[in-house]
C-alpha positions in Angstrom: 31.7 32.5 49.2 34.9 32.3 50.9 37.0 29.4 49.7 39.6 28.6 52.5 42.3 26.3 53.3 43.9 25.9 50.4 47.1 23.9 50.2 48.5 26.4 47.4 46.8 28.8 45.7 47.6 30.5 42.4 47.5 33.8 41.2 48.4 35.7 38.4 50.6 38.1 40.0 51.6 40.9 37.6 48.0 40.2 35.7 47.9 38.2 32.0 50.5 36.4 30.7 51.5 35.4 27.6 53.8 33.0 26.0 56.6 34.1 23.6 55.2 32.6 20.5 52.5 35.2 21.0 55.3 38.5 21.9 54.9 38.2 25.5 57.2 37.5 28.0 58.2 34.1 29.3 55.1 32.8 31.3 56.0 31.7 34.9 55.5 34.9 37.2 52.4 33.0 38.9 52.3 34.0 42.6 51.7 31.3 45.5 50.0 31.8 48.6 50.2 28.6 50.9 47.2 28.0 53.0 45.1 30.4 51.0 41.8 31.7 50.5 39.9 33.3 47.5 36.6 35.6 48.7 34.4 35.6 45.8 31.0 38.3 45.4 29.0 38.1 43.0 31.1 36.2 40.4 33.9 38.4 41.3 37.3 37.8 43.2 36.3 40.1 46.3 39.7 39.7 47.6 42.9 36.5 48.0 45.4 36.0 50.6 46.2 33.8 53.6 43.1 31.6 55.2 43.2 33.0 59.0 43.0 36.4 57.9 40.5 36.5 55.4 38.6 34.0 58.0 38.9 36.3 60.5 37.6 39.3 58.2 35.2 37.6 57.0 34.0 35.5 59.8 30.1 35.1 58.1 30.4 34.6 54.3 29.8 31.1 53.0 32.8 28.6 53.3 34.4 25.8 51.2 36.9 24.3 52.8 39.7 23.7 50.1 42.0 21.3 52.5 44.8 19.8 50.5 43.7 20.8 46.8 45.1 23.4 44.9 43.0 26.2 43.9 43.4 28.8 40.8 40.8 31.7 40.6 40.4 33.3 37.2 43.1 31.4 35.5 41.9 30.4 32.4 43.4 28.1 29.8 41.7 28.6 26.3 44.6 26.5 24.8 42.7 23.8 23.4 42.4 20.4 20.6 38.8 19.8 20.2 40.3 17.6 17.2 41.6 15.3 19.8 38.9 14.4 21.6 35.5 12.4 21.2 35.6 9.8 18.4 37.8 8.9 15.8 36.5 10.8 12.3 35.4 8.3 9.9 37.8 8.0 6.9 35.5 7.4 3.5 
């Protein structure tokens, strides 16, 4: 699948990142590729950089065209509240 087109897309250039609470060095050193595209094989990212020439490398794989939305392969976010969501708990 070769999503295309992308207004901005994100990678993490330099691979992971991490915060300073956790020892790491300030986050931040995300790369941008305007118009970009994302080639992805069998759940893996096959290969990223600008739409015409993965397009034209690529001219029969699968296509999502990713006009004006921003896409992020492999960035993941496990920062999470589960606390926060659903419904209120029930004080007895």
């Amino acid at each position: 699948m070769l999503i295309h087109s992308a207004s901005q897309l994100l990678t993490l250039a330099g691979g992971p990142q991490r915060g300073t609470a956790f020892g790491g060095k300030q986050l931040g050193t995300l790369g941008l590729i305007e118009d970009g595209a994302v080639l992805l094989r069998e759940g893996t990212i096959a290969a990223v950089g600008h739409s015409a020439d993965l397009r034209a490398a690529y001219p029969n794989e699968d296509s999502y065209d990713a006009s004006g939305r921003v896409v992020m392969p492999a960035f993941v976010d496990a920062h999470s509240h589960p606390s926060l969501g659903g419904r209120p708990r029930r004080r007895v």
